[in-house]
C-alpha positions as CSV (number, residue, x, y, z in Angstrom):
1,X,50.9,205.1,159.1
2,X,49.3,206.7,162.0
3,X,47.9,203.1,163.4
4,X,51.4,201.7,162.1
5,X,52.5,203.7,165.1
6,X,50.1,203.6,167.5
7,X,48.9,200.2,167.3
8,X,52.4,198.8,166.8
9,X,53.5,195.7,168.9
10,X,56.5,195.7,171.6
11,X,59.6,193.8,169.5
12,X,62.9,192.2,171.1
13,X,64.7,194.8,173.2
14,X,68.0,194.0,170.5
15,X,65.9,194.7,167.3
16,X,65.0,198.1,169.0
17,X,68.1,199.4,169.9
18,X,69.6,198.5,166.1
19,X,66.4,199.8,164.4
20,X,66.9,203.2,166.8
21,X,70.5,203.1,166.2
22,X,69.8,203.8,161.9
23,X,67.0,205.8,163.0
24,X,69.5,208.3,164.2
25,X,71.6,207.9,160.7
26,X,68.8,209.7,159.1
27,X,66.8,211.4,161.7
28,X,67.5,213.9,165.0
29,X,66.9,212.5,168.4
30,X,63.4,214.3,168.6
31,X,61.9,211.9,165.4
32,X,63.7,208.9,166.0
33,X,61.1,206.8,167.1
34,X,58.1,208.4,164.6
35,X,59.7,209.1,161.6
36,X,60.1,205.8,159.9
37,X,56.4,205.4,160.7
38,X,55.0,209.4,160.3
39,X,54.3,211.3,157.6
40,X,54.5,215.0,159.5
41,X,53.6,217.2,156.3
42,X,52.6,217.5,152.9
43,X,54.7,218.5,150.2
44,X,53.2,219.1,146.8
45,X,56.5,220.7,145.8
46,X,58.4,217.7,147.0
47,X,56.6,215.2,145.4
48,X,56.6,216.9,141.8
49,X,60.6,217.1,142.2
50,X,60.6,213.2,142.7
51,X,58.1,212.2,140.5
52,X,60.3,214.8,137.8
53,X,63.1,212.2,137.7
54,X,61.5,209.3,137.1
55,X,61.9,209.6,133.4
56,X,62.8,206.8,130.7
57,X,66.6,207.9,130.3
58,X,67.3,207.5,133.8
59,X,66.3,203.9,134.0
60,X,67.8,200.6,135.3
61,X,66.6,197.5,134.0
62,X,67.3,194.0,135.2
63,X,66.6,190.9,134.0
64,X,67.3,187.6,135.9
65,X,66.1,184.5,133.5
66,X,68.0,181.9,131.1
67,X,66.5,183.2,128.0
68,X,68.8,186.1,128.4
69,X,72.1,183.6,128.1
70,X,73.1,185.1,124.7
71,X,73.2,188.5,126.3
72,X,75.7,187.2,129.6
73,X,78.6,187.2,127.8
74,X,81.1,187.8,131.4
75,X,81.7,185.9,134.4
76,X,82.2,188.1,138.4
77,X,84.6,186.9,139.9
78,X,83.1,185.4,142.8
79,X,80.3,183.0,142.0
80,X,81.0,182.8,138.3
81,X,77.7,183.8,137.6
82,X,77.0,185.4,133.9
83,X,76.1,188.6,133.6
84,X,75.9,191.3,131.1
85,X,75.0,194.7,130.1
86,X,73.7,196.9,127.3
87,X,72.4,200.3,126.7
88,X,68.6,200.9,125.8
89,X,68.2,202.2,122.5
90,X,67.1,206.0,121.4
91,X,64.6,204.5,119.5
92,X,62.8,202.3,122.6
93,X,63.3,205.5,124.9
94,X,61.5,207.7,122.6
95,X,58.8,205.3,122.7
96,X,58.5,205.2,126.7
97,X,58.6,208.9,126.9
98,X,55.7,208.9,124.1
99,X,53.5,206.5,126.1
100,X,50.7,207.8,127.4
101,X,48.0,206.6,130.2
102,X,45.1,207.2,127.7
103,X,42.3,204.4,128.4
104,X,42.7,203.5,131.9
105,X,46.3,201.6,131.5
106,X,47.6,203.8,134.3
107,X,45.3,205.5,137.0
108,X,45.6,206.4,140.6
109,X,44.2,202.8,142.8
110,X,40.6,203.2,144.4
111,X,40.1,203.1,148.1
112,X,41.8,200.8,149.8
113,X,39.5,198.6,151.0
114,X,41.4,197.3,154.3
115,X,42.0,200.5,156.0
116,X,40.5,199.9,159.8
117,X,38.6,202.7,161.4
118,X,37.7,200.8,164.4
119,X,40.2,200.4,167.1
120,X,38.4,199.0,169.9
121,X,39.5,196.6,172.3
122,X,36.8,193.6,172.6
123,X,38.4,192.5,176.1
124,X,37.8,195.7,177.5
125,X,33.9,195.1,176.9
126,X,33.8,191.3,178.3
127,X,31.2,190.3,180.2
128,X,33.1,190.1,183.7
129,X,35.6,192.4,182.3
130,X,39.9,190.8,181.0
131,X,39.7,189.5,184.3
132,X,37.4,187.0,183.4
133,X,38.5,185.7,180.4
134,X,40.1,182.1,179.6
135,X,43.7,181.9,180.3
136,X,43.8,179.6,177.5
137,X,41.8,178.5,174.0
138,X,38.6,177.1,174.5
139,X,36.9,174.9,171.7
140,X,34.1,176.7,170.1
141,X,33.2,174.0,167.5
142,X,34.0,170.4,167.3
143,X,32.2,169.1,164.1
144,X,32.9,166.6,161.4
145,X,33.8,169.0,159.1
146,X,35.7,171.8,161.7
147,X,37.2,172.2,164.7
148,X,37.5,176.3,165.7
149,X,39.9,177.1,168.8
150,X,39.4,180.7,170.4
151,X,40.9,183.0,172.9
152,X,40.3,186.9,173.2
153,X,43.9,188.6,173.9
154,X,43.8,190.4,177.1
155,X,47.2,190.6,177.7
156,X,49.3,192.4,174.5
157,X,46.3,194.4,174.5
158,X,46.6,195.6,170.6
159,X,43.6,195.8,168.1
160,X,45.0,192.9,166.2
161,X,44.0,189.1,165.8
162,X,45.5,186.4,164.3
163,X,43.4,183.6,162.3
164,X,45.0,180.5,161.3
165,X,43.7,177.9,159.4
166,X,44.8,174.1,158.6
167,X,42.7,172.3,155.7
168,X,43.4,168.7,156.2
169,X,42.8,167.7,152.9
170,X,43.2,163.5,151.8
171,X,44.5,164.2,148.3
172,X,47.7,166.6,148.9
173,X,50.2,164.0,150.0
174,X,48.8,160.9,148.7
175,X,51.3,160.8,145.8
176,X,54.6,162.8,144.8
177,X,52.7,164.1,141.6
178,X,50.0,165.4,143.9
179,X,52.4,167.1,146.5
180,X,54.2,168.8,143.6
181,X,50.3,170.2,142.4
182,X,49.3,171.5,145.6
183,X,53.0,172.9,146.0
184,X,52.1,175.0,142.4
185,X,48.7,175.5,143.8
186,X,50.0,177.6,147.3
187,X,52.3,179.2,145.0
188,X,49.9,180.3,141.6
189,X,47.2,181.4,143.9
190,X,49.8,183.7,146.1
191,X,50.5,185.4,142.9
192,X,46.9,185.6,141.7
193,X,46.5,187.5,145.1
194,X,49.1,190.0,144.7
195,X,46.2,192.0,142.5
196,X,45.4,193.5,146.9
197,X,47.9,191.8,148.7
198,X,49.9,195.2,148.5
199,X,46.3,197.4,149.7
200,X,46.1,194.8,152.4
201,X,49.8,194.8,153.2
202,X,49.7,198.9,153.6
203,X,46.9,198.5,155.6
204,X,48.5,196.1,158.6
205,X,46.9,193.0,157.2
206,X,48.9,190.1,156.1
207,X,48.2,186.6,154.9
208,X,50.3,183.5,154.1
209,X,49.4,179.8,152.1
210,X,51.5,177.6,152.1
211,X,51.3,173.7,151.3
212,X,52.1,171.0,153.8
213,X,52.3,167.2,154.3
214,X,48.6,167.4,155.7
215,X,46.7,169.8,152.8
216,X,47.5,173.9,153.7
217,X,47.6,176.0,156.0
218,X,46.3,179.8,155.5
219,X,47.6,182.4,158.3
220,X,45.7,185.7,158.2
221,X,46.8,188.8,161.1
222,X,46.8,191.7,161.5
223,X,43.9,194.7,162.5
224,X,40.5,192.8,163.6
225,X,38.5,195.3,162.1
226,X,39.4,194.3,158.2
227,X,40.4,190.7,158.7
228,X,37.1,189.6,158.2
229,X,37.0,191.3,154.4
230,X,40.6,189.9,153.5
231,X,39.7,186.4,154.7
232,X,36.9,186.6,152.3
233,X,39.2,187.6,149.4
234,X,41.5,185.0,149.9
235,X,39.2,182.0,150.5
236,X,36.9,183.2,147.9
237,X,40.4,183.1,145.1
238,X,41.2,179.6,146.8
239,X,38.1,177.9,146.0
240,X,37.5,179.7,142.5
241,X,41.6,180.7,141.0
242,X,41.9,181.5,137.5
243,X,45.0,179.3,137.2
244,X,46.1,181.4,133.9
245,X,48.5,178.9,131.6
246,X,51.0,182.0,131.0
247,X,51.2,182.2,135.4
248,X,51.3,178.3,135.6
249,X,54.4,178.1,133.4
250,X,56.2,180.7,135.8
251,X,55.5,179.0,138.7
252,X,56.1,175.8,137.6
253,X,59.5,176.7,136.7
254,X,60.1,178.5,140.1
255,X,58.8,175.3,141.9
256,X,61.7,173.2,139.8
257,X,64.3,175.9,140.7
258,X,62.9,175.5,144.4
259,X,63.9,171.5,144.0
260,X,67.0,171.7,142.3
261,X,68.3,174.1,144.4
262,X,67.6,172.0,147.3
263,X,70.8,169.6,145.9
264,X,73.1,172.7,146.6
265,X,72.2,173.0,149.9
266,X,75.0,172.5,153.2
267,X,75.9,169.0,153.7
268,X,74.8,168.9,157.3
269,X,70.9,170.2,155.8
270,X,71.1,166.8,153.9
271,X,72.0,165.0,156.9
272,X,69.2,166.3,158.5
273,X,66.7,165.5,155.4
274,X,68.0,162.1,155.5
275,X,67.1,161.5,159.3
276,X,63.8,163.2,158.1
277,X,63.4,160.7,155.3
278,X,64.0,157.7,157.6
279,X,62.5,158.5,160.9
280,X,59.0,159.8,159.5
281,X,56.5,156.4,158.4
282,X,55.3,158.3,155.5
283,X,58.1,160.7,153.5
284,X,58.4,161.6,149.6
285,X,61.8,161.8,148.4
286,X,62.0,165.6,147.2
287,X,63.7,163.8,144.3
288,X,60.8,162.2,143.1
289,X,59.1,166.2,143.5
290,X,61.9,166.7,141.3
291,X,61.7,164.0,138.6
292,X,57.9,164.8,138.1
293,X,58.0,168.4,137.5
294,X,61.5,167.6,135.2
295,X,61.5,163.9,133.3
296,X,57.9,162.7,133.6
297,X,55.9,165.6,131.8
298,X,53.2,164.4,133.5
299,X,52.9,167.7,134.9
300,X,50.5,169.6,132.2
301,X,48.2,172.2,132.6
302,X,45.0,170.3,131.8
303,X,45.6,167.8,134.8
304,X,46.9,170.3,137.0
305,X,43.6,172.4,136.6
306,X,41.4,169.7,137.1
307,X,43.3,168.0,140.2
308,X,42.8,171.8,141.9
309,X,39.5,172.5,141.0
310,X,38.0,169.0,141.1
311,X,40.0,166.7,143.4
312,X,42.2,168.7,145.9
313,X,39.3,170.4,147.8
314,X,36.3,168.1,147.3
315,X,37.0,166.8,151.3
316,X,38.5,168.2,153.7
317,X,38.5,169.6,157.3
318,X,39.2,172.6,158.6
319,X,41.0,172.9,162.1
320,X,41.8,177.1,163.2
321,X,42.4,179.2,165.6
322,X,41.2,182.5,166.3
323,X,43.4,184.5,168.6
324,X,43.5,188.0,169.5
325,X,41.1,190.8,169.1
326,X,37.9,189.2,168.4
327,X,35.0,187.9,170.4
328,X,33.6,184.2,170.1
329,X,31.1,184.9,167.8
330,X,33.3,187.3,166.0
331,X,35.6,183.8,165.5
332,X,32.5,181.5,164.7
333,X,31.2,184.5,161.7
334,X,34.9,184.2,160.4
335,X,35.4,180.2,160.5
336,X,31.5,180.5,158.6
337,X,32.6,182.6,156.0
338,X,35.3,180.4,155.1
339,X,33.6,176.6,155.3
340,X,30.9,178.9,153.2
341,X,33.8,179.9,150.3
342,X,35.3,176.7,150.2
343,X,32.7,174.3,149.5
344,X,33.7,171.3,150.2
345,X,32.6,167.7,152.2
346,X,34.0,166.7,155.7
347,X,36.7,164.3,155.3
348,X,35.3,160.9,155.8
349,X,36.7,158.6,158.5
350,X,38.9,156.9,156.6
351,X,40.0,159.8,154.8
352,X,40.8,161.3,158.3
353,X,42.5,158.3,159.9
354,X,44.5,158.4,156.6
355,X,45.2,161.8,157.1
356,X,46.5,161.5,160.9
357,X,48.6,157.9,160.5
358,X,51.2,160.2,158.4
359,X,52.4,161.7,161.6
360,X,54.0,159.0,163.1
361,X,57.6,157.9,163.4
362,X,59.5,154.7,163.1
363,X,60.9,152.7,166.0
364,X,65.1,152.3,165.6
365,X,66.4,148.7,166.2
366,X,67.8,148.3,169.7
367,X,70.1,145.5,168.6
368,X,72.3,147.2,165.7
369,X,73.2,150.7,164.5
370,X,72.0,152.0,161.4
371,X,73.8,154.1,158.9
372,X,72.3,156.0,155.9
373,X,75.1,157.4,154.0
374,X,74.7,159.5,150.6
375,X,77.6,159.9,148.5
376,X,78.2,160.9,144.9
377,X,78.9,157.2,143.8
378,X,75.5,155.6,144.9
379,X,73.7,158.6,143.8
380,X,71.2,158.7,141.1
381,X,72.8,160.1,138.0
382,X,69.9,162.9,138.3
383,X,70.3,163.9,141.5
384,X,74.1,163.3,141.0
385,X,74.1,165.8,138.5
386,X,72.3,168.3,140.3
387,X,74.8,167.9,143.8
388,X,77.2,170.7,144.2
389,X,80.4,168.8,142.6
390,X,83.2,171.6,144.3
391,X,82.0,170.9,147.8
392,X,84.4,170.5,150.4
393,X,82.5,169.9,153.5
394,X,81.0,166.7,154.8
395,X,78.6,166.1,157.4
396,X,76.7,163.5,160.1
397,X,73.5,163.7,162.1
398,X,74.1,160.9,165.0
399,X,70.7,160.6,166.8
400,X,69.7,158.4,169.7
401,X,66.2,158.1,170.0
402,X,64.6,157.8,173.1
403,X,61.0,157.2,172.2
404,X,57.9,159.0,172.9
405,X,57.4,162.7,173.8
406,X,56.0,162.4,177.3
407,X,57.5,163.4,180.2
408,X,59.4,163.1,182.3
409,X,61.3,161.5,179.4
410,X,61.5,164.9,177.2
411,X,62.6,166.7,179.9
412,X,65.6,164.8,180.9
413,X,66.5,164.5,176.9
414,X,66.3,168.5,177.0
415,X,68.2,168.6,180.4
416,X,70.7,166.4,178.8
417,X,71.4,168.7,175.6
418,X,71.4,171.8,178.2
419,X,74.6,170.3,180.0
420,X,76.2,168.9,176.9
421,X,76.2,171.1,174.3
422,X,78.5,173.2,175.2
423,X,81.0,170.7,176.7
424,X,80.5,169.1,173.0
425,X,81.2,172.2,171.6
426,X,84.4,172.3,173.8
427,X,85.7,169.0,172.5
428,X,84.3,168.6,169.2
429,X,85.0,172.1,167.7
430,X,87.4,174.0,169.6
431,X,89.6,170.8,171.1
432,X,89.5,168.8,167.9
433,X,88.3,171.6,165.5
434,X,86.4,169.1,163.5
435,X,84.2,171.8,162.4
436,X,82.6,175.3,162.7
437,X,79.6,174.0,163.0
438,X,78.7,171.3,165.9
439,X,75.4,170.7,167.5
440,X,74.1,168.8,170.3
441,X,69.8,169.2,170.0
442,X,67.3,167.5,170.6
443,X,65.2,166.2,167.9
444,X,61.7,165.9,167.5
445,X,60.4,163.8,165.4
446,X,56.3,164.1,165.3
447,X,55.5,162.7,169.1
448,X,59.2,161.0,169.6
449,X,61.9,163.0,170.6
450,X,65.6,161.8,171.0
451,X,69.4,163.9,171.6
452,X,71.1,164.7,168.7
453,X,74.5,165.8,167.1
454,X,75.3,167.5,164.3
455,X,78.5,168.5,162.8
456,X,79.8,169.8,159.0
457,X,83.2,169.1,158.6
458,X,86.4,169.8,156.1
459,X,88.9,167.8,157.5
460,X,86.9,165.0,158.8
461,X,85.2,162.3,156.7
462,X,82.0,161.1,158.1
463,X,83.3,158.0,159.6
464,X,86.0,159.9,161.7
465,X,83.1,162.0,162.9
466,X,80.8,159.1,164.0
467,X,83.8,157.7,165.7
468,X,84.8,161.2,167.4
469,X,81.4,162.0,168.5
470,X,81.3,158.3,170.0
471,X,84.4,158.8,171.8
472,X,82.9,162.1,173.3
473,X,79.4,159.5,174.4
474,X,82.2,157.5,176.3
475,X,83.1,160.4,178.5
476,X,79.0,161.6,179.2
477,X,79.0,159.1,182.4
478,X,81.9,161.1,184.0
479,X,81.1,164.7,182.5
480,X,77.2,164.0,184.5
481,X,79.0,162.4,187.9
482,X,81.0,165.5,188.2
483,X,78.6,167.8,187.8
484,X,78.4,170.0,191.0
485,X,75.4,170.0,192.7
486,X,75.5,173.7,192.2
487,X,76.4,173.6,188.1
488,X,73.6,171.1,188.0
489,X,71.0,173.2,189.3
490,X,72.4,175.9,187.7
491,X,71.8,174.0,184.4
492,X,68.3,173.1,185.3
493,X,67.2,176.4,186.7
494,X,68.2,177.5,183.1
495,X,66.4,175.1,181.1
496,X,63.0,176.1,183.6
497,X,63.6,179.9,182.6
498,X,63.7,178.7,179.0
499,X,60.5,176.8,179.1
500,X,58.9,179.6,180.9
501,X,60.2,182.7,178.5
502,X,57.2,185.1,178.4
503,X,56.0,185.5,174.8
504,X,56.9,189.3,173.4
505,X,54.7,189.2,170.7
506,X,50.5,188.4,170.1
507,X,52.3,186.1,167.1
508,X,54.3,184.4,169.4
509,X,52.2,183.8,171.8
510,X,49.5,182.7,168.8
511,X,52.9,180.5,167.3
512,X,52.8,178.3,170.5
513,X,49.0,177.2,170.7
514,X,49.0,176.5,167.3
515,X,51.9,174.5,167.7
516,X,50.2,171.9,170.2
517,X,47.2,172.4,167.5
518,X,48.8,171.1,164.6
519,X,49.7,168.8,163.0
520,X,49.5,166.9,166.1
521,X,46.3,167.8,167.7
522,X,48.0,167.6,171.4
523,X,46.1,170.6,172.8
524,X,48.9,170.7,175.6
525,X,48.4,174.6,175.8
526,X,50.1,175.4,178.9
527,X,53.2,172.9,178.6
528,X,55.7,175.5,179.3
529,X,54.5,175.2,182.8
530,X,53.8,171.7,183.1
531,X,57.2,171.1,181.8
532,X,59.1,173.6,184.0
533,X,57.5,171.7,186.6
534,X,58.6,168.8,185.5
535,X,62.1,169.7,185.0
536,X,62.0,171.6,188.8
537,X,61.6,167.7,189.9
538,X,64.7,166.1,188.2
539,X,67.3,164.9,190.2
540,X,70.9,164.2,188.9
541,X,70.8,160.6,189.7
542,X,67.7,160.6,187.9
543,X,69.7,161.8,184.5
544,X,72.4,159.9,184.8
545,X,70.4,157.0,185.3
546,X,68.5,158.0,182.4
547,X,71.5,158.4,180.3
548,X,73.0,154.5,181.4
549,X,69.6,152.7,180.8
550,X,68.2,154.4,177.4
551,X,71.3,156.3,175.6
552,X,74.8,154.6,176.3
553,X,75.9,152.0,174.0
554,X,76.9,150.0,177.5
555,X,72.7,149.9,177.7
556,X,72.3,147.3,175.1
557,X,69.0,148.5,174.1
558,X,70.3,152.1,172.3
559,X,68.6,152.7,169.5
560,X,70.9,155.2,167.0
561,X,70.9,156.2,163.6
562,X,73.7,158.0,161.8
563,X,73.3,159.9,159.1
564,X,76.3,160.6,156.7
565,X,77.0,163.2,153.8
566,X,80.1,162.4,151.7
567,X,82.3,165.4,150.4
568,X,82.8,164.5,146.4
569,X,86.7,164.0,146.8
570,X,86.4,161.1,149.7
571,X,86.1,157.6,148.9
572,X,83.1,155.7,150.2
573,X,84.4,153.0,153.1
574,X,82.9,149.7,152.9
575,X,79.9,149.3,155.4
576,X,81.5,148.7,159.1
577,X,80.9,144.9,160.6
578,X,77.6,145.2,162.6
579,X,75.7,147.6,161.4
580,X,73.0,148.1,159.1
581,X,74.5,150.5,156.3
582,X,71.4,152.3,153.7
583,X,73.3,153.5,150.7
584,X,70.6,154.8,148.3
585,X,67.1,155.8,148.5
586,X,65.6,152.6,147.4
587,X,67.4,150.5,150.4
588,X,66.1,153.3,152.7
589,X,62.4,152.7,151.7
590,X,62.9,148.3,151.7
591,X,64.4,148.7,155.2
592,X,61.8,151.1,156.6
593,X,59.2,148.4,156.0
594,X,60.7,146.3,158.3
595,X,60.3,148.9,161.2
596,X,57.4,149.1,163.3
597,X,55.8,152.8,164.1
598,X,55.6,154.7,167.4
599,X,52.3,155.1,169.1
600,X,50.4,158.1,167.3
601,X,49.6,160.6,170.2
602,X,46.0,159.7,170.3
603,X,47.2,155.8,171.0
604,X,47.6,154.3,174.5
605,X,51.5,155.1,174.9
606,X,51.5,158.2,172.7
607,X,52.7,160.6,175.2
608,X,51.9,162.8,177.6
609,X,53.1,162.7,181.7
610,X,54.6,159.3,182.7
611,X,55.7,157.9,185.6
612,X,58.5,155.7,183.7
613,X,61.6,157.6,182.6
């Protein structure tokens, strides 16, 4: 508690004065800022009075499952979820207040293991002094097998580090089956962890694994001087879980909920998937998650076991980042102690090239428009039957892609979403009132990046949208030739203070390299500056020049993509005379075959600075 204090980092200036303001709820002026951190004295006395009402007949119990139907027998009012209630019996009280904590069932916990002692500041005792360190990460080691990124913190000055780890591994997105494994994987070996996740967590150590496109990623933080031990822990349990059938039967359940669920989510979030689905040369439908934990059965515990132990880790390679608190070779021991624990072969060439072509994104025609449209008539009957059947609200994603992330193109696409989105806004929401919610973002999409617009609507089908948001396109000429020369550089000194937002936060600050890290491997550390730079240089000509040769539908080379999410109760229109309209999944995946891909960002044209806008 007393290094939870201490040693704590500086938050957002908002989150401080609410967590102050019910400070003071509870606590006079002089404690405010200690006492949800301080323990002042001990009090036996208190502590026996607590610990005296925590007796069987003063219980709660809750139970949240679907073997408990029978006992649900009423309806609230709100969500018409089942619910019940019932009293405990005499009989199964009496036997709780009989139990006893005879033969080690219940004991006090031994000493936690990942309380730090040492508090010490490694850029205080630099060679050269903080002064002399690197600005940015510098590659320690660049090897078949690994790649290990470092910087010591100088500047949030805290005795914390943050370690994150990316295992590119071949086998965890070759197939849906195998994404749904290592998916169960992330999840069964969290919980298999929880046996001193909550002696870590007391002790200002955290950790996080979590399954992605590429293999997974493992995020450790918190105080330097234990990290090393809870890496250890953690990597040692990943290469060698238990995977207990009773705990794989759980979290194979949760990980069907997690699918299901996704059905029920806002229409707009399943515009958005769709664009995903589309835009990205190598995406499983979550459906097909779905269908293989659900219909196939082919998810059993036998082949489950042996894909984890045997196939999942057997390559792989390892790309982290040590940031913070801790010296080079304090970074190198660490990266060690994990290649050591896991085990396993560098990915082979081909395994890595496999690996990398994932990240790439498709090229829109310039000749047509393309729709993808999901509505309860051309569902599946599975996914059909999972869809929220009372929704009201529909939705559309319209992008315009503008190709690849270099700039100065990505900064004029980000200076044009800072001058129209809240003229967009204007129109589309509060003129109109189409929606709540309406968007204009940009979109990135691996290394391409386009301007997008997103609205949810109840009183709009998705066709009216498209053609409203179209109409407000028609006016972007004007709305950019009237801009002000001082509204415009008022716009663009805003989207350079933006870009060059100091990080609060050692996470932050760790979020953004990692970012340029993975899963792209762009190593573009200091592009806040590079792009405030570049945005310092544009020019309204320059936009609006932009805007008539790559995004107006006068152009003849737009490339745009709308994706529409049908509300139930509307009928589905027939597909609009030129353009290319993708009703289900399967016409999806035959026309993204005709597509050709972006350059990857290791390509010649993959991105970077350009002098072509």
């Amino acid at each position: 508690a007393e290094g939870g204090f201490r040693k704590r980092e500086r938050g957002e200036p908002m989150d401080a004065a609410n967590s102050l303001a019910t400070s003071l709820e509870h606590h006079p002026p002089a404690d405010v800022l200690s006492a949800p951190y301080l323990h002042q004295e001990f009090d036996p006395a208190a502590i026996e009075a607590m610990l005296a009402l925590l007796t069987p007949a003063r219980v709660i119990t809750l139970h949240s499952s679907r073997c408990v139907a029978a006992a649900a027998p009423y309806r609230e009012p709100w969500y018409n979820t089942p619910f019940g209630t019932a009293h405990i019996s005499d009989e199964t009280l009496e036997r709780w207040a009989a139990a006893s904590a005879e033969g080690g069932m219940l004991r006090l916990p031994d000493p936690n293991p990942f309380i730090p002692t040492d508090f010490g500041l490694v850029c205080d005792s630099a060679p050269g002094g903080a002064e002399a360190l690197p600005r940015l990460p510098t590659r320690l080691l660049d090897e078949a097998g690994v790649e290990l990124w470092h910087k010591t913190d100088a500047t949030f000055r805290r005795p914390k580090t943050n370690m994150w780890m990316a295992l590119q591994l071949s086998q965890a997105y070759a197939t849906p089956l195998k994404v749904v494994m290592t998916s169960l994987f992330t999840r069964q070996l969290s919980d298999e962890l929880t046996e001193f996740s909550y002696h870590a967590e007391v002790a200002g150590l955290h950790y996080r694994v979590q399954s992605s496109n590429g293999g997974l990623t493992i995020l450790f933080g918190g105080y330097s001087h234990k990290l090393p031990a809870l890496l250890q822990r953690v990597v040692s349990k990943l290469a060698a879980p238990d995977l207990a059938a009773e705990r794989f039967a759980i979290q194979r359940d949760n990980v069907r909920r997690g699918y299901a669920n996704f059905f029920k989510e806002a229409p707009y979030q399943h515009a958005v998937y769709l664009a995903s689905v589309l835009l990205e040369v190598r995406r499983h439908h979550i459906l097909d998650y779905y269908r293989e934990v659900v219909e196939s059965g082919s998810l059993d515990l036998d082949e489950y076991r042996a894909f984890v132990t045997g196939e999942l880790l057997a390559s792989s390679r390892m790309l982290a980042l040590c940031h913070g608190n801790a010296s080079a070779e304090q970074a190198g021991e660490m990266v060690a102690a994990a290649r050591a624990a896991i085990g396993s072969k560098p990915l082979s060439c081909d395994e890595r090239r496999e690996c990398e072509s994932m990240y790439r994104a498709l090229v829109l025609p310039a000749d047509s428009e393309v729709w993808v449209r999901q509505h309860p008539s051309t569902l599946p009957e599975d996914q059909r039957l999972l869809a929220n059947a009372d929704e009201t609200n529909s939705a559309i994603e319209v992008f315009l892609q503008a190709g690849v992330d270099e700039r100065p193109r990505t900064m004029l696409v980000e200076m044009l979403e800072q001058v129209l989105h809240k003229c967009a806004e204007q129109q589309l929401r509060t003129v109109e009132q189409l929606g709540y919610i309406v968007w204009c973002t940009s979109r990135f999409t691996y290394n391409t990046v386009g301007l997008r617009f997103i609205i949810q609507s109840a009183v709009a089908s998705p066709t009216t949208l498209d053609e409203r948001i179209e109409a407000f396109l028609e006016t972007v000429p004007a709305l950019l030739r009237d801009l002000s020369e001082v509204d415009f550089a008022d716009y663009r000194q805003a989207l350079v203070e933006r870009k060059l937002e100091v990080d609060k936060k050692l996470r932050q600050e760790t979020a953004r390299y990692w970012h340029e890290m993975t899963p792209l491997q762009q190593y573009d550390f200091d592009r806040n500056e590079r792009d405030a730079e570049a945005v310092r240089a544009l020019t309204q000509p320059q936009l609006a020049a932009f805007w008539d040769a790559t995004l107006s539908r006068a152009s003849g080379v737009r490339r745009k993509a709308s994706f529409q999410v049908f509300a139930p109760h509307l009928e589905l229109p027939p597909p609009p005379d030129g353009v290319v309209c993708l009703d289900t999944i399967e016409a999806v995946q035959q026309f993204k075959k005709s597509l050709s891909a972006w350059p990857g960002v290791h390509e010649e044209g993959g991105g970077g600075d350009s002098l072509q806008s």
